[in-house]
Structure formats: C-alpha cells, structure tokens
C-alpha positions, 0 to 999 in steps of 0.5 A: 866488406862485412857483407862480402865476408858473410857470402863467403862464409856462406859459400863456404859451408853451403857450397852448391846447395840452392839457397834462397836469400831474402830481405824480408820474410814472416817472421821480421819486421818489414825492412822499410820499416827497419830503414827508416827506424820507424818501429817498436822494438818491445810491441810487435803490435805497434802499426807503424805509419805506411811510409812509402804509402803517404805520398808528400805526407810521409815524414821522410824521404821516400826516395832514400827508401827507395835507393836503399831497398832497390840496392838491397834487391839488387844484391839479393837478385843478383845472387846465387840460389833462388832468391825470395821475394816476401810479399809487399816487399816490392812496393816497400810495404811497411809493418813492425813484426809478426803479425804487423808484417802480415798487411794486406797487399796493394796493387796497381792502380791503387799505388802511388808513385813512390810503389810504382817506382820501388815496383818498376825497379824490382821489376828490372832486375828480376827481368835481367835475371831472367834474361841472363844464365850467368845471375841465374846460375854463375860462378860469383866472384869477388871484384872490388870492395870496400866499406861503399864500394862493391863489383863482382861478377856471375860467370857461367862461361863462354863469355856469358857474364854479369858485373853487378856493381854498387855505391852506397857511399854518399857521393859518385865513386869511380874506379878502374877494376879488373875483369880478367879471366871472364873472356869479355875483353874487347867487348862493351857491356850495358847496364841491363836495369838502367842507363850507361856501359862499360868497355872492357879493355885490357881486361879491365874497365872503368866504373862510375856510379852516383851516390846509392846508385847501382848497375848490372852489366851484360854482354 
C-alpha cells in the first residue's frame, strides 16, 4: 500500500516527465546485501560475504534472495519511464556502500546457479517489456492492493494491455479483480515471465499466485 502511495505521488508531481526508477545505484549499498541484513551500517569499508556467490555455504537461503530481488525487478521493470539496471544487480551481487558497491563483475560461465536463476529471471522481464508497448509506455492503473496483495495494469490502448500482479504474502492469494475499461474482455491472457493465464470474463478475471511469486499477463 505504502508503495502504491509513493507511485502516486510520483505521478503526481513528475506527471509525464521520463523517469528512471531503480533498486540500486553508486551511491547505496547492494540490495542483496540490504535483504539479508548482512551490513555495516557505521563501515562502508566492511565486505560483507557474496551470498548469492557461496553456493550451499552461504549462511541464508539464497532462494528467499532470489524471490525477493526478482519481485522487486518486477515492480521496477514493469513501471513507467526507463528503468536502470546498476551493474551486478541482476546476478544479486553483494556489497556494503560506496566503494564496497563497486565489485568487480561476474559473468557467464563463471556464475552458479543461484546467478544463472536471478540472471534468467531479469532476463524475462526485460524481454516482456521489450515485447510489449503497453509496459514500455501505458497509462498505469491501480487495480488491487493491500499490504501483499498488488495488480495493476499498463495500457497503451486498442487492447494493448499488461496486468502485472504480485504476492509477497507468505502463503498463495487468490482474488477476483476487476479489469473493466481495458477493452480485454472475452480474452485469455498468458503470463509473459513464467507459467499459467487468466481469462477475463465479465471484465474481470481471477488471479492466483504462490507466496513471493509474481506474473505479467498479456494479450
């Protein structure tokens, strides 16, 4: 809900200026580093452990990383303006602040898989957005939201439509929203980064995601 307040707000004030949003730049420290709390706050010196780097060594889960940054991508891939990518970001590389946030780079072949996964994730979406004029350039509508729950839709018209929902809730949510107004009724929509539809009847359709799972649907 808090986010949805602040893309509003953004909206509001920017209205169609071409802004870029982002997880991660120069000046912060690495958001894998930020989810697993695995920073010095007070010693941008500090060199925190390369998490998504360790393979079974690593001292949590990776796959929680993994479900937590690719959501966050999908939310700022899926947004108006043009999105930034900081470098490593997309392989979840790890780093305290300036300069820690500046580490070298890793690349195929030398990732593991946890990289090739979070890699092959970020590679989707940008694909869809790539395949689709409405997450490039749509108008954004709110849909549904609550404190896990969150649809809206890009339309750029003529039935050129993207719902992008997400569940950050900790077990699977299913809900009946409503899709009026975007000329898509009728039609069956297929999830452009992953598996599963949605039919839309009666201008609305029923969604179902798994805990920390999202979808982008299109025509």
């Amino acid at each position: 809900s808090d986010l949805e307040n602040m893309v509003a707000t953004g909206e509001s004030v920017y209205g169609d200026a071409v802004m870029s949003p982002f997880i991660g730049n120069h000046d912060i420290l690495r958001y894998s580093t930020y989810l697993a709390n695995n920073y010095d706050p007070y010693d941008d010196w500090n060199q925190p452990e390369d998490l998504m780097a360790a393979g079974s060594g690593a001292t949590v889960d990776q796959w929680d990383l993994i479900n937590k940054m690719s959501m966050a991508f999908c939310f700022v891939l899926t947004q108006k303006g043009a999105p930034l990518i900081y470098y490593g970001d997309e392989i979840g590389l790890a780093g305290n602040g300036d300069p820690d946030n500046r580490r070298a780079m890793s690349f195929a072949p030398y990732l593991n898989a946890n990289q090739d996964e979070m890699l092959g994730r970020i590679q989707a979406l940008g694909q869809a957005r790539q395949d689709s004029k409405a997450l490039r350039r749509g108008d954004r509508s709110q849909i549904w939201v609550d404190d896990d729950f969150y649809v809206y839709s890009r339309d750029a018209g003529n039935g050129d439509v993207a719902i992008v929902a997400m569940n950050k809730g900790g077990s699977t949510r299913t809900e009946s929203v409503s899709l009026s107004g975007l000329g898509i009724d009728g039609q069956t929509l297929t999830n452009a980064v992953g598996s599963g539809s949605i039919s839309v009847s009666g201008e609305s359709a029923t969604i179902s995601l798994g805990s920390w799972e999202y979808a982008v649907y299109v025509p």
